[in-house]
N, C-alpha and C positions, 0 to 999 in steps of 0.2 A: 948244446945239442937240442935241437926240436924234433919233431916227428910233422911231416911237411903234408899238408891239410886237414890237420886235427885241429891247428892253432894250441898244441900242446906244446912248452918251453922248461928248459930246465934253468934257474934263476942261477945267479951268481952265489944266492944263501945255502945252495945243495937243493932248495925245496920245487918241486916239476907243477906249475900253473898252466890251466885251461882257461881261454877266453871263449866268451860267445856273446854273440849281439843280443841284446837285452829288448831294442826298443831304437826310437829315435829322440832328438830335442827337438825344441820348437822350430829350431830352424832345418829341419829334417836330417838332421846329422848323424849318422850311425851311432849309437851308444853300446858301450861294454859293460858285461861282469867278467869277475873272473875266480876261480874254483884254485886249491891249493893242497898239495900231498908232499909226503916226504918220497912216492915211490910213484914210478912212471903208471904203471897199471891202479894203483888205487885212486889217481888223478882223472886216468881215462872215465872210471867207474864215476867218480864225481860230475866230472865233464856230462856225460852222458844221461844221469837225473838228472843235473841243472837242466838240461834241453828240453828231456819228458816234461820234466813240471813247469817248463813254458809253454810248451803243445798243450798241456792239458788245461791253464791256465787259458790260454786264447781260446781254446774250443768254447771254455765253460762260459768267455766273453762273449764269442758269436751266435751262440744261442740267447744269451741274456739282454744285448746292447741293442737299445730302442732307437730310432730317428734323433728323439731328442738329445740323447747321449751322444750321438755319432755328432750333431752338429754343433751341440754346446764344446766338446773335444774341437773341434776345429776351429771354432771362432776363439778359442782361447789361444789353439796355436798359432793365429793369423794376426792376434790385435796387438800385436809389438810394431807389425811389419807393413797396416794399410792407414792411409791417415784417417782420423776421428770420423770423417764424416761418410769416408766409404764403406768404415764398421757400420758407424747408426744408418746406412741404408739397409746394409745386410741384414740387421740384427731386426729391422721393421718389418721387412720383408720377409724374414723367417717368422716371424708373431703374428703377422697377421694372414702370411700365406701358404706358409708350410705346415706349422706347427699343428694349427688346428683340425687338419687333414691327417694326419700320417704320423703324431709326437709318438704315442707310445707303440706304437707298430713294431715289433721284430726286425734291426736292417738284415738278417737273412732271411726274411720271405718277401721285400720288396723284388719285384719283376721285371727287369724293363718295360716291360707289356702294360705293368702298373703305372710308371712315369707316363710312359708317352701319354696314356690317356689320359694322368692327372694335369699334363701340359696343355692337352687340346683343351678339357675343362677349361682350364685356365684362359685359354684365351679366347673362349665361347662366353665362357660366364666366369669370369675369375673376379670383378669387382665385390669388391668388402659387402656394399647393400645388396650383392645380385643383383645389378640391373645395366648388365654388360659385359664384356668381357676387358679383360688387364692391356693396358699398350704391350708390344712389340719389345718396347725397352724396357718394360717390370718382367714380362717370361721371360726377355732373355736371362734377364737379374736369375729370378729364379733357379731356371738351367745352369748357370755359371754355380751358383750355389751350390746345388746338386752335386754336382761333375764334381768339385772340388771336395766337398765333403765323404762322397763315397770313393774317390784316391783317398783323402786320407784314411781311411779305415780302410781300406785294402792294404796301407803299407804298413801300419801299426799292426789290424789284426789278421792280414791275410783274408779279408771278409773278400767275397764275389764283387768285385765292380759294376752293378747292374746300371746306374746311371753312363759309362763309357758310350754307349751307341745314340744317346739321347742327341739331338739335332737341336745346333740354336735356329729358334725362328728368326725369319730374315725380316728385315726394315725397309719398309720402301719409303726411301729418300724423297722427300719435297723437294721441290725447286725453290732458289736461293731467293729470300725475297729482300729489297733492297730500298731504300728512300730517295723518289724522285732528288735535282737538281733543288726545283720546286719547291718539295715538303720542306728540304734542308733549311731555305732560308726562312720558310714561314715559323717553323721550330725555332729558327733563332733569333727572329726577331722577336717571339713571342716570349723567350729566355732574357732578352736583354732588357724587353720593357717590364720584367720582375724585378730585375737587378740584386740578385743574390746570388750563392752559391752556383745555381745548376745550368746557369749561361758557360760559366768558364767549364764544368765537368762534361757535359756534351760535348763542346767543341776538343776539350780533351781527348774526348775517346774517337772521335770523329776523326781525327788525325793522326790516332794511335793505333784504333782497330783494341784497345784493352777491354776486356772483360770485366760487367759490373761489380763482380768480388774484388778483380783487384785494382779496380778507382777508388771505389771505399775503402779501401786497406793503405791508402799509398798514405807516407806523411812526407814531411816536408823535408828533411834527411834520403828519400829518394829522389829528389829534385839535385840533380849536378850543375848548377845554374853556370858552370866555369866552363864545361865541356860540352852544355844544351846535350846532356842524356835524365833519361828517366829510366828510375831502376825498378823491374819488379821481381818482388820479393815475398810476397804472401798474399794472401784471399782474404776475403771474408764471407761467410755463409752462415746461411739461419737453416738449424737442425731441431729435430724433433729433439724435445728435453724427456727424455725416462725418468727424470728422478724430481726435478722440481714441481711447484704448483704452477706454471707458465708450459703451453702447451709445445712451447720451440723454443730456440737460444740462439745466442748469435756466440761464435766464433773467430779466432783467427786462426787461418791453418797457412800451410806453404803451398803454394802454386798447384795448378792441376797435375801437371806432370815437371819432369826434372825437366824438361826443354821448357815451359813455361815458366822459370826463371831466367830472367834476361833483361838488356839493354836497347834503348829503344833513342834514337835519335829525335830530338824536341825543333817541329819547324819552331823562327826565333819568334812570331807572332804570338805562340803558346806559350814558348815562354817567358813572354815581357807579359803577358797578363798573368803569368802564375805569379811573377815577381811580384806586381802590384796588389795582387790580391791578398800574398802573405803577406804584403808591410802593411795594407790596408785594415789587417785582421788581428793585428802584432802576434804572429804564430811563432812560436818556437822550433828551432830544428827535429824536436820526438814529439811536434804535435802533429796528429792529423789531421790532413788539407782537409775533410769536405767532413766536419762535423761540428756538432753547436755547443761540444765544449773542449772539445780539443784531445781529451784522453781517452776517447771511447770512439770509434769507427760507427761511419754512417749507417745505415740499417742498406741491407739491399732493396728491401721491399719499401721504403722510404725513395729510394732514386726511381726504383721501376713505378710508384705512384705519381713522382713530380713528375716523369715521361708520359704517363698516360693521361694524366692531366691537359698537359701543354696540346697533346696530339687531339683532346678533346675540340679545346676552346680557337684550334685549328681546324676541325672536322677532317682531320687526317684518322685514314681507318686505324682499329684498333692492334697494334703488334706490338710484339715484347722488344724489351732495351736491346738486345742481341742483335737486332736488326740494324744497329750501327755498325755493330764490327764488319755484319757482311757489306755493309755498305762500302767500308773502308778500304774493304779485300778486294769487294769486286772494280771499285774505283780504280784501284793499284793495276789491277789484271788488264784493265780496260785501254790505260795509258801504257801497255806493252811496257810495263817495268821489270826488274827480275825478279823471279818468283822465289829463286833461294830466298833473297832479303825477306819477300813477305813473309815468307816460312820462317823465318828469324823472328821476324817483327812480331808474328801472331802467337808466338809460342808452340808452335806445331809439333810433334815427336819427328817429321820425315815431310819431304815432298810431295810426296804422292798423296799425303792427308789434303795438301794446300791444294792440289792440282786436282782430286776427285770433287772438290768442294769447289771451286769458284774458278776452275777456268774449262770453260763450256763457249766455244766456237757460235754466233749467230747465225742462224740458214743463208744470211746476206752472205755470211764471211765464207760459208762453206762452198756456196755458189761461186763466188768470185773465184775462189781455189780451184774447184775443179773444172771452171773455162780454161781457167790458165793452165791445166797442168801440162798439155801436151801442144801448146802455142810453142814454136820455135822461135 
């Protein structure tokens, strides 16, 4: 027998139990207590303090519970569930841009009225020296922060949601920039009269469209030399170290997203030079390809120097290693190939990421379209 929205039950022992939600887990999960009488009414009576002395508990939290608290609570419930290196951005970005603002602040007196302006701040003057204001992609960080921190403490303590109406700031997108015909081959002739390493890893990525964490990460056990695929399977990235005397570290983590794990079809020119290079090198199948002792993954900031280097003593303007991949994308787009694939190939979450980013019509192409459109 129960009594039907009390969450009062009478046990199989004779004895009548009261449940009530307690709280959540880390993975937001409803959590129970539950209260216990030998008679239906002295259970109700139970049921009913256990509730107060939760009310009264929260209240005496919402008065007490600072910034710091509300966000230190959250990054504790978050860091099972986001990989290492999305925590250490958040956890940087909260020490050097939240905290020192608003840590011990009361979360029931923050405002929204307070946010937004601490947001405009921010992107006026929000650099660490003051002498600028933060990118577009640190406030949004921020904001995303916010927003997420003050949901959790609305669900845990019933606190006011005041960051809800906060707006991420918008990013205006660059145009895609890309390596002449030209640059290509001056790059690799100037790779080949090195003759080490970073001839074969450009041309790698050049035909792969792979991102520099996961060229450094790859070993030679990713290499399907039977089926010419190439698998990826993990990153590598240098993060700020908290706890050592070395001011960053380097990392292995898994891919940026779960679609950035994937297979990648190898033209066979890459791969008769990967072959030759791992017998040339006597590499083990768990060592990795493109480093100087095989058990330890190249630096990324070591590839993006030998690239800046070569683009030097080329007098090719200064851009970052990324500028391969768009090259690669935009090449693809260019030769009217399908775009699912690339969206495969590039690790993308969705089409529409591939199609916002690298397929943009030329005034020529749009021209030609609209003479034609009404030609019979």
């Amino acid at each position: 027998m129960s009594k039907k929205g009390e969450n009062i039950y009478k046990r199989n022992d004779g004895r009548w139990e009261g449940r009530y939600q307690s709280g959540f887990d880390k993975n937001g999960k409803a959590k129970y207590k539950s209260v216990y009488s030998k008679t239906y009414g002295e259970c109700k009576q139970k049921l009913l303090l256990a509730k107060n002395m939760q009310l009264k508990q929260k209240s005496n939290v919402k008065l007490r519970l600072t910034i710091k608290e509300m966000i230190s609570e959250w990054i504790k419930s978050i860091c099972i569930n986001v990989k290492q290196s999305t925590l250490n951005t958040y956890i940087n970005i909260i020490k050097n841009h939240i905290f020192p603002i608003m840590a011990q602040m009361p979360v029931f007196m923050i405002t929204t009225e307070f946010l937004n302006q601490y947001v405009i701040e921010k992107i006026k003057n929000g650099r660490v020296d003051r002498k600028g204001g933060l990118s577009t992609k640190t406030v949004q960080n921020i904001v995303s922060i916010l927003k997420s921190a003050f949901k959790y403490a609305e669900k845990i303590y019933g606190i006011y949601n005041s960051a809800a109406l906060l707006a991420l700031p918008k990013i205006n997108k660059k145009g895609i920039e890309i390596l002449t015909d030209k640059e290509i081959k001056m790059i690799q002739n100037d790779c080949s009269s090195k003759n080490d390493y970073f001839s074969l890893l450009f041309d790698l990525c050049l035909f792969t469209g792979i991102r520099i964490g996961e060229v450094c990460a790859l070993q030679c056990s990713d290499i399907d030399f039977e089926n010419g695929i190439l698998k990826i399977q993990k990153t590598v990235q240098r993060i700020k170290n908290e706890y050592g005397q070395q001011k960053t570290k380097v990392i292995i983590d898994i891919p940026k997203t779960q679609n950035s794990v994937r297979k990648i079809p190898l033209p066979s020119m890459i791969l008769s030079k990967l072959q030759k290079f791992i017998v040339a090198h006597e590499k083990k199948n768990d060592d990795f390809l493109f480093s100087s002792d095989n058990k330890k993954p190249i630096d990324v900031r070591t590839v993006q120097k030998r690239f800046s280097s070569a683009l030097c003593r080329c007098h090719i303007r200064k851009v970052r290693f990324h500028i391969i991949r768009h090259t690669f994308a935009t090449k693809w787009v260019n030769a009217n190939f399908d775009i699912k694939s690339l969206s495969e190939i590039l690790g993308h979450s969705s089409v529409n990421i591939t199609l916002s980013l690298y397929v943009h019509p030329s005034i020529e192409t749009k021209r030609k379209q609209i003479n034609e459109l009404y030609v019979s």
